[in-house]
VOTOR-720239 format. One line per 4 residues: their letters; for each residue x, y, z of N, C-alpha, C, O, CB. Coordinates in steps of 0.001 Angstrom, whole numbers, plus 500000, padded with zeros to 6 digits. Glycine has a CB too. Layout:
<gulums>
a) X/Y/Z/X/Y/Z/X/Y/Z/X/Y/Z/X/Y/Z; ...
</gulums>
This chain:
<gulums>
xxxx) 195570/093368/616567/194281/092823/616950/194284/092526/618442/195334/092684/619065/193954/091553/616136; 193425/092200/618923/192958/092356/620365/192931/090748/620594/193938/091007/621253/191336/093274/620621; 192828/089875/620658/192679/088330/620587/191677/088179/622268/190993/087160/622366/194655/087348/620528; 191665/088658/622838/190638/088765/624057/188822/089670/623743/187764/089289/624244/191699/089813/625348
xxxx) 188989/090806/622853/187882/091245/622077/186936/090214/621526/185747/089917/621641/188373/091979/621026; 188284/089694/620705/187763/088884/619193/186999/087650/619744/185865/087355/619364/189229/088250/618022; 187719/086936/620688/187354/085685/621350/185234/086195/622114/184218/085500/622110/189046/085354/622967; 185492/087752/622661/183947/087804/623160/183066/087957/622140/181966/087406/622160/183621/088926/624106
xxxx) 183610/088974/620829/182944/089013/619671/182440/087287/619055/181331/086763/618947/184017/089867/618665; 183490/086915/618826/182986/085396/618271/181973/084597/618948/181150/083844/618429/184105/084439/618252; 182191/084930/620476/181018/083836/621223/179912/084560/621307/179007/083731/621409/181319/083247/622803; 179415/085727/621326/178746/086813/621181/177673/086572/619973/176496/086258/620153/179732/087941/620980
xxxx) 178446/086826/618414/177940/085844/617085/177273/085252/617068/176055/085318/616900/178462/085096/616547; 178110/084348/617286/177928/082837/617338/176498/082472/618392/175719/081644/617920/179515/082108/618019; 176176/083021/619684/174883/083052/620415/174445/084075/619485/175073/083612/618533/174837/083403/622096; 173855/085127/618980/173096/085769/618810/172850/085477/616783/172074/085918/615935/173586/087165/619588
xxxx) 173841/084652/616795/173842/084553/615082/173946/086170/613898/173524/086590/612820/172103/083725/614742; 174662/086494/614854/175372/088197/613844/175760/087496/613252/175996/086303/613442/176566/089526/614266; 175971/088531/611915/177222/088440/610632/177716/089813/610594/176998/090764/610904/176636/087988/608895; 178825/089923/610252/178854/091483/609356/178552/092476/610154/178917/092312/611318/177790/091688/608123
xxxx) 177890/093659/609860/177464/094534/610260/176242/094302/611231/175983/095176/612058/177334/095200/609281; 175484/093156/611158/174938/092630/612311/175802/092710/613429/175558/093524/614320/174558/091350/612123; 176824/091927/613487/177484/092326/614603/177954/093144/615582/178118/092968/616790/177910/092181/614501; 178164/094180/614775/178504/096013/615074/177539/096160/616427/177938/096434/617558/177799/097411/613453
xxxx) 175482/095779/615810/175022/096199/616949/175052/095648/618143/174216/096059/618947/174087/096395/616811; 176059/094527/618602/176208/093593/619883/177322/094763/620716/177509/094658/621928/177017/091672/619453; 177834/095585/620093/178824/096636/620875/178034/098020/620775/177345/098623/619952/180506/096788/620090; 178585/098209/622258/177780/099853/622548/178858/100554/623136/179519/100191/624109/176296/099951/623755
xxxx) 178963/101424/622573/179959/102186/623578/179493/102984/624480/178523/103740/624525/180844/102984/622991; 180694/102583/625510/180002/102912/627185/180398/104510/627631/179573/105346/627999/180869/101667/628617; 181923/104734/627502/182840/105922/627721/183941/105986/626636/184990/105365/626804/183524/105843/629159; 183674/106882/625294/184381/106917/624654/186351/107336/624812/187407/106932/624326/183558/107509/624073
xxxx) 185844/108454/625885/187081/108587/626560/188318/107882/626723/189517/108030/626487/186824/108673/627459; 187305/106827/627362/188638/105887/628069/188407/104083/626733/189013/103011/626736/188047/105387/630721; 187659/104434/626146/187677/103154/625349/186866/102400/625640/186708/101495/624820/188693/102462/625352; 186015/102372/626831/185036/101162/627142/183907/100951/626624/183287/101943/626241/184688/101090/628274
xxxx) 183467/099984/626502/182731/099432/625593/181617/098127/625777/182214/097099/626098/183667/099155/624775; 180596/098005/625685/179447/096654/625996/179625/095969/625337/180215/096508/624401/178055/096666/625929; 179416/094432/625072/179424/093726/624211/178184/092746/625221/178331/092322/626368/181006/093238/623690; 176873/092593/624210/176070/091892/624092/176056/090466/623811/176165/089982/622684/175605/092395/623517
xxxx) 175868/089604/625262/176513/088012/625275/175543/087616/626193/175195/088261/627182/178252/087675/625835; 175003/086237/625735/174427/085314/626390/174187/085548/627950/173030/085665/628354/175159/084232/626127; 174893/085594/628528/175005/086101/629767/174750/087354/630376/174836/087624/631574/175931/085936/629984; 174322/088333/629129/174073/089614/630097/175640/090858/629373/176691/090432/628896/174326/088892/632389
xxxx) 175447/091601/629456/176565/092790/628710/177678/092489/629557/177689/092344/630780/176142/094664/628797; 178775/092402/628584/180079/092180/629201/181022/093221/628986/181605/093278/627903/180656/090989/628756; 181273/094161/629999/182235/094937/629857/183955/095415/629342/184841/095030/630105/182046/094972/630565; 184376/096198/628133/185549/095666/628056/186228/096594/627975/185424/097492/627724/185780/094838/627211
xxxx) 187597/097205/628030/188336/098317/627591/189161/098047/626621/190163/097334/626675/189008/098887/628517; 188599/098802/625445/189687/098939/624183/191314/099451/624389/191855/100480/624793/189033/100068/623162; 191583/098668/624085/193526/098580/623887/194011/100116/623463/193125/100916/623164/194167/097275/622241; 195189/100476/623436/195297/101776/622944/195659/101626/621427/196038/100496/621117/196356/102605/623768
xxxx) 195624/102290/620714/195586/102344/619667/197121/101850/619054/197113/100990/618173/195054/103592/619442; 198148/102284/619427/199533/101740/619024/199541/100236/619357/200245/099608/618567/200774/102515/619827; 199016/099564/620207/198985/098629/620909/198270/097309/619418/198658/096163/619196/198002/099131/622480; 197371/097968/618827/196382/096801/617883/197392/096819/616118/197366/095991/615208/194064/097701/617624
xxxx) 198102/098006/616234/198586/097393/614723/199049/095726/614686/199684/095032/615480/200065/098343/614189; 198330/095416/613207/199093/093949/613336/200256/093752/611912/200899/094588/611275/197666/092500/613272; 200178/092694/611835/200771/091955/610785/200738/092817/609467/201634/093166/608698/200032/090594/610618; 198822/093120/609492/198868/093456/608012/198693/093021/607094/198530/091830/607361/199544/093707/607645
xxxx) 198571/093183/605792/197955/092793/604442/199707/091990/603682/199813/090904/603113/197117/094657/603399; 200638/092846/603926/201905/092595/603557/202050/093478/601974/202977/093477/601165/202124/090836/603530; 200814/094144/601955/201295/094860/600875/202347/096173/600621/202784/096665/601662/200279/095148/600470; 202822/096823/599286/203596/097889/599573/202674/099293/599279/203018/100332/599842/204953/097757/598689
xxxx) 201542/099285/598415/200521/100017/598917/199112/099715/598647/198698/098710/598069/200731/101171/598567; 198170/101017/599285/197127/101137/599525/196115/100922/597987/196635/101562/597073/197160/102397/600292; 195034/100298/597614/194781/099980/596823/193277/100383/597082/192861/099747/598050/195312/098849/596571; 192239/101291/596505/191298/101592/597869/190060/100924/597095/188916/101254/597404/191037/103533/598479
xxxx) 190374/099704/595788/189287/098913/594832/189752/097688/596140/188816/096931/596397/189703/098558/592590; 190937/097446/596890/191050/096349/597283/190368/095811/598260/190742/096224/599358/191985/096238/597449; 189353/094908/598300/188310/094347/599738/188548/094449/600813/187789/094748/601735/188026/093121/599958; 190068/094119/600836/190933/094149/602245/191004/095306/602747/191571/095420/603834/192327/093735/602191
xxxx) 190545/096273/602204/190492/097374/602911/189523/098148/603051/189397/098938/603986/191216/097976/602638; 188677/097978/602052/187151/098413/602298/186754/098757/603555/186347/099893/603798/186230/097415/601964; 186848/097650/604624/186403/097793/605968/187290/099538/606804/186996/100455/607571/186968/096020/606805; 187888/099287/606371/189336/100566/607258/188871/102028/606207/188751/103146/606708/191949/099855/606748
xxxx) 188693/101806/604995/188548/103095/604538/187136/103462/605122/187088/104456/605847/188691/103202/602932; 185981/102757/604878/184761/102821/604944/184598/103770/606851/184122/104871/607130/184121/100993/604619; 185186/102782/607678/185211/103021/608965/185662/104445/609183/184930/105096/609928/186019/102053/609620; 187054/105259/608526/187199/106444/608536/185844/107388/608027/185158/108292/608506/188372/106571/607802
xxxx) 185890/106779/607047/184575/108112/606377/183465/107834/607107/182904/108852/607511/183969/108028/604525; 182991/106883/607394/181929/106633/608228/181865/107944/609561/181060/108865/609699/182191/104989/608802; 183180/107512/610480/183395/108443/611280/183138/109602/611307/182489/110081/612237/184182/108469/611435; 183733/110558/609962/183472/111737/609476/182248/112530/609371/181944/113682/609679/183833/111648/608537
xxxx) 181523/111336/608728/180113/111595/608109/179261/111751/609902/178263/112406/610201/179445/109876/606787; 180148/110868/610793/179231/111370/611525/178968/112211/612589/177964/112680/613126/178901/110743/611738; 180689/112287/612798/180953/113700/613198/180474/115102/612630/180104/116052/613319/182157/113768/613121; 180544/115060/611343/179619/116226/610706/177582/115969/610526/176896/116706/609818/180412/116369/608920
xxxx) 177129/115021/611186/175954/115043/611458/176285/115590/612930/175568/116565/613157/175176/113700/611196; 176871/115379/613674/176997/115950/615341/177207/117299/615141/176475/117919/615912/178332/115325/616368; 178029/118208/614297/178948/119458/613966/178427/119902/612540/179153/119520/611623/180705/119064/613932; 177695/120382/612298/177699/120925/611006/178212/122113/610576/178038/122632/609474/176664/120977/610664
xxxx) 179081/122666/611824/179755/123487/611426/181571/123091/611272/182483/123916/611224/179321/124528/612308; 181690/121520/611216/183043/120820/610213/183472/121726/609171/182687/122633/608893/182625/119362/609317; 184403/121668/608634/185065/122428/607090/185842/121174/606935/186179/120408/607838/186218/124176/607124; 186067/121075/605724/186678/119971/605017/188271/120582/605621/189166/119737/605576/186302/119885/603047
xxxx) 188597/121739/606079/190091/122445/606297/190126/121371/607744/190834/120365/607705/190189/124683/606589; 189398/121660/608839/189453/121062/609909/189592/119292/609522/190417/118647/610169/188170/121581/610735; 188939/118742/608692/188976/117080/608430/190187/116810/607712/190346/115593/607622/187688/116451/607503; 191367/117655/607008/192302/117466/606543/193233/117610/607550/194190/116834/607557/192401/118081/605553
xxxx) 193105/118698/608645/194220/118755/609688/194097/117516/610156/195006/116750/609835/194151/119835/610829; 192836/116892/611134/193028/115629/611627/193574/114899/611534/194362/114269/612240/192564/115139/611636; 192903/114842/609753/194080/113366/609177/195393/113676/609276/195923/113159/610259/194020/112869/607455; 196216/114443/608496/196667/114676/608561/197881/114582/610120/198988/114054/610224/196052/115222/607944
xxxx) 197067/115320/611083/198077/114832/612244/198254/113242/612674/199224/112594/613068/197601/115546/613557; 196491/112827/612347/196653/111438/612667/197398/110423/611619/197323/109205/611783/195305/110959/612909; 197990/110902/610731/198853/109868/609735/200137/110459/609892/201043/110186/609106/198401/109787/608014; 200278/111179/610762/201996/111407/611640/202266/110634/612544/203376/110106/612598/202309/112721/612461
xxxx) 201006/110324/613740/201234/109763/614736/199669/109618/614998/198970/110508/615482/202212/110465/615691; 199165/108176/614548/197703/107591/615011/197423/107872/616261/196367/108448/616523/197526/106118/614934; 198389/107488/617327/197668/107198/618551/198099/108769/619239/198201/108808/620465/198264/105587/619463; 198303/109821/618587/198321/111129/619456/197225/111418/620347/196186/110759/620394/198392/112281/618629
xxxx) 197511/112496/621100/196432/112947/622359/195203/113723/621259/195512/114788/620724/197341/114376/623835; 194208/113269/621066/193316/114043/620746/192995/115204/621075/192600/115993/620217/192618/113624/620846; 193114/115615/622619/192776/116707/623030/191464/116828/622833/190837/115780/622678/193447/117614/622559; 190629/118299/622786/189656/118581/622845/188828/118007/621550/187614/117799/621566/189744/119814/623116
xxxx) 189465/117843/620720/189235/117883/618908/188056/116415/619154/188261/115255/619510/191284/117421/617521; 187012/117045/618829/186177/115625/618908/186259/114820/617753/186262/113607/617960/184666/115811/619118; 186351/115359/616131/186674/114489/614989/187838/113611/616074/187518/112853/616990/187363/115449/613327; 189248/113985/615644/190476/113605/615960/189782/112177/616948/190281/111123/616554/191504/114996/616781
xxxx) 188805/111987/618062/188872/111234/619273/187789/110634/618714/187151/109854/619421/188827/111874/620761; 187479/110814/617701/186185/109653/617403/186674/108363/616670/186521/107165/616909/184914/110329/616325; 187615/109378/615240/188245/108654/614459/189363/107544/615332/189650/106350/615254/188872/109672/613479; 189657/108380/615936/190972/107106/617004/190025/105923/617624/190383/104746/617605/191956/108087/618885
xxxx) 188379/106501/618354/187937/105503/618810/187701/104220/617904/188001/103030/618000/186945/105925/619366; 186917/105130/616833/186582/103832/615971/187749/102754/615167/187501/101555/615041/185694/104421/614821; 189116/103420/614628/190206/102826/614635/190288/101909/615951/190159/100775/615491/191233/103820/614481; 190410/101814/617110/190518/101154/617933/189276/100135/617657/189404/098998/617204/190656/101909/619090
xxxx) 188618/100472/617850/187600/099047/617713/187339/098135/616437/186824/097020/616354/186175/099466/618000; 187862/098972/615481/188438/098409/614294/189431/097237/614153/189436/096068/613768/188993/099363/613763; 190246/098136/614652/192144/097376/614783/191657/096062/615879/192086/094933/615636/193871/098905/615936; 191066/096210/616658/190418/095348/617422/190227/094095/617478/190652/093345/618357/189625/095601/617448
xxxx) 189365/093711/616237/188657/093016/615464/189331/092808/613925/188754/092243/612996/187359/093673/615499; 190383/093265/613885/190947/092959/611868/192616/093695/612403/193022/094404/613323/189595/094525/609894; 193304/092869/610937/194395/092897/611223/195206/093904/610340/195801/093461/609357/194759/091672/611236; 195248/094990/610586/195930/096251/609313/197443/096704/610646/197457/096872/611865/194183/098375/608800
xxxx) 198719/096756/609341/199126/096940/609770/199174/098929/610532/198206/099686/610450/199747/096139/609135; 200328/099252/611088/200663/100923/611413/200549/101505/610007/199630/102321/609934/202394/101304/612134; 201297/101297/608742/201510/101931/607797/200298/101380/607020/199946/102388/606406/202877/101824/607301; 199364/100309/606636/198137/100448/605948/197005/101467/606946/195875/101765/606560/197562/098808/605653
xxxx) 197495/101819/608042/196269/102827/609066/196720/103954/608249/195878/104625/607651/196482/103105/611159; 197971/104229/608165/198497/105369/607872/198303/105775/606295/198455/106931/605899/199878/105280/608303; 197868/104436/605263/197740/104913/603700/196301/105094/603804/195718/105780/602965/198252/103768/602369; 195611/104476/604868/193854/104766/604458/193804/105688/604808/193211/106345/603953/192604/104061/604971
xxxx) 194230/106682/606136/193993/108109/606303/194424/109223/605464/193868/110319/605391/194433/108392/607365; 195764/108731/604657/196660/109471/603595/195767/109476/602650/195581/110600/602184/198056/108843/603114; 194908/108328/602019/193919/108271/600673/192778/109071/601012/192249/109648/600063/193358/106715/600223; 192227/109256/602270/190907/110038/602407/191445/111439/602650/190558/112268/602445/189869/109495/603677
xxxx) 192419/111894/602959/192881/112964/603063/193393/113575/601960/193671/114774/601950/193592/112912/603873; 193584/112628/600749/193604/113392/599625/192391/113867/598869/192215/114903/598229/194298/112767/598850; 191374/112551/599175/189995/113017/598575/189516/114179/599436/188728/114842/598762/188830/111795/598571; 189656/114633/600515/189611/115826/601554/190008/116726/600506/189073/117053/599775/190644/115803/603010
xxxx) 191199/117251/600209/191878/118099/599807/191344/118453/598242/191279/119578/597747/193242/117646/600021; 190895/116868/597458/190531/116891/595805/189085/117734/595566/188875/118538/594658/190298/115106/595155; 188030/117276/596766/186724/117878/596697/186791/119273/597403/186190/120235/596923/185642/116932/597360; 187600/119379/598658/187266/120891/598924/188119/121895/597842/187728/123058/597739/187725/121286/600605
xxxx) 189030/121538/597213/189289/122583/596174/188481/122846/595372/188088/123984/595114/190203/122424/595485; 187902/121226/594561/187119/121389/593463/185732/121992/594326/184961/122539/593537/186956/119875/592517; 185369/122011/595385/184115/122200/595271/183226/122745/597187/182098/122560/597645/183636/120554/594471; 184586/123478/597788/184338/124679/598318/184911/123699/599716/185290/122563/600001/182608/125512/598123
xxxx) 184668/124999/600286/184733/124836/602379/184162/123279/602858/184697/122787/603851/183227/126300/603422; 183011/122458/602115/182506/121305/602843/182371/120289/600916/181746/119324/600477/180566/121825/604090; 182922/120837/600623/183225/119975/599332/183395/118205/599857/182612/117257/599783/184901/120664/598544; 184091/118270/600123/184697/116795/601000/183262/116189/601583/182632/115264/601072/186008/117225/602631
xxxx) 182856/117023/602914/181957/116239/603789/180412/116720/602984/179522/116135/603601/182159/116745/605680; 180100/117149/602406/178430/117169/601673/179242/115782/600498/178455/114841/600400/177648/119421/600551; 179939/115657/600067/179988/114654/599187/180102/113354/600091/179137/112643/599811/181150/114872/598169; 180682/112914/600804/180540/111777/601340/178781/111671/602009/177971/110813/601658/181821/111683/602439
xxxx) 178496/112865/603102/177717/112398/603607/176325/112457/602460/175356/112233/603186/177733/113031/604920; 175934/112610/601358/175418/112255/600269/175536/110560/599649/174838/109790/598990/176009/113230/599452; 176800/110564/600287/177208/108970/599573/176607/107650/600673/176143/106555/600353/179336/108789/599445; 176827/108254/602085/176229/107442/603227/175164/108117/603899/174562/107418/604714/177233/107091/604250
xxxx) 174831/109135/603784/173605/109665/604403/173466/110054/605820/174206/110953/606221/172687/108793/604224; 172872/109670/606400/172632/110116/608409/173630/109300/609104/174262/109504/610140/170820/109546/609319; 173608/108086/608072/173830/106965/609266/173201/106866/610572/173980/106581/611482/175081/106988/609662; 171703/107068/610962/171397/107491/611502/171507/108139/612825/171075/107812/613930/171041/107109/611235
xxxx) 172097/108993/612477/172625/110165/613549/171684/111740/613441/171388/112493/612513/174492/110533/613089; 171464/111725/614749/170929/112703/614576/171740/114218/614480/172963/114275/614606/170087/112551/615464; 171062/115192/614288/171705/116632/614097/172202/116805/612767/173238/117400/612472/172899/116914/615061; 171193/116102/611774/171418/116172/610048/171921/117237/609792/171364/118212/610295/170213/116108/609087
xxx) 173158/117486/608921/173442/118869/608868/173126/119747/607500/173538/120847/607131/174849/118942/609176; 172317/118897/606974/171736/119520/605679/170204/120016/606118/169544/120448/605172/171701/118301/604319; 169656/120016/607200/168708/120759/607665/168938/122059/608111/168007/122735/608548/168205/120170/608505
</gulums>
């Protein structure tokens, strides 16, 4: 966790009276690139740079595994697929083959160079602003990407090339993003 984030997030709240996913909209991201980021405060937007990603594992749940009925993790699984869903509203030409490599590399080594791969650098961003704000350890990052990467692998067999991403993004919809890819 970030304990300098959390501290602008909380006073941030706390003036604007977010909860939850209210909160989300007090952050804008500025340059995904480099991690920077707005946060909406009393005072006017306060600028911040997200930590690197190896840098926010914490403590953790203390469990020995991933449980994906468990609350505690809701937030971390949700945040991956979220990502996905909206990378394939940006790309509708995704394959569930390309969303399994990602994971896949990224549950070898989270904080790798993305490179060009825009999935790969979204998912790291939003992990970062995640890890940010909540406390999962390296190896619960590593079972939530391992669990969606199996449902990757369960739907595109059972059910073709975008098996995976038409089923999620059915389950969350646009999120409103534009470049719907069912148009």
């Amino acid at each position: 966790m970030d304990q300098t984030l959390l501290d602008i997030m909380v006073a941030a709240v706390s003036e604007h009276g977010a909860e939850g996913e209210c909160a989300e909209g007090l952050i804008q991201i500025v340059e995904p690139e480099t991690g920077e980021i707005e946060v909406e405060t009393s005072e006017g937007p306060t600028r911040y740079f997200l930590k690197p990603l190896p840098e926010l594992f914490g403590e953790g749940h203390g469990v020995s595994s991933l449980d994906w009925r468990d609350e505690r993790f809701m937030p971390l699984l949700l945040r991956i697929e979220e990502s996905i869903v909206q990378q394939y509203a940006q790309d509708p030409s995704l394959t569930d083959g390309h969303v399994s490599l990602v994971l896949s590399r990224l549950i070898l080594h989270p904080g790798c160079d993305p490179g060009e791969d825009d999935l790969c650098g979204r998912l790291q961003l939003d992990l970062r602003l995640l890890l940010s704000l909540n406390d999962y350890s390296r190896q619960e990052v590593r079972w939530a990407l391992r669990k969606v990467e199996k449902s990757v692998r369960r739907h595109s067999r059972v059910d073709g090339t975008r098996g995976y991403l038409d089923f999620i993004y059915d389950q969350f919809g646009d999120l409103g993003v534009a470049g719907d890819p069912m148009t």
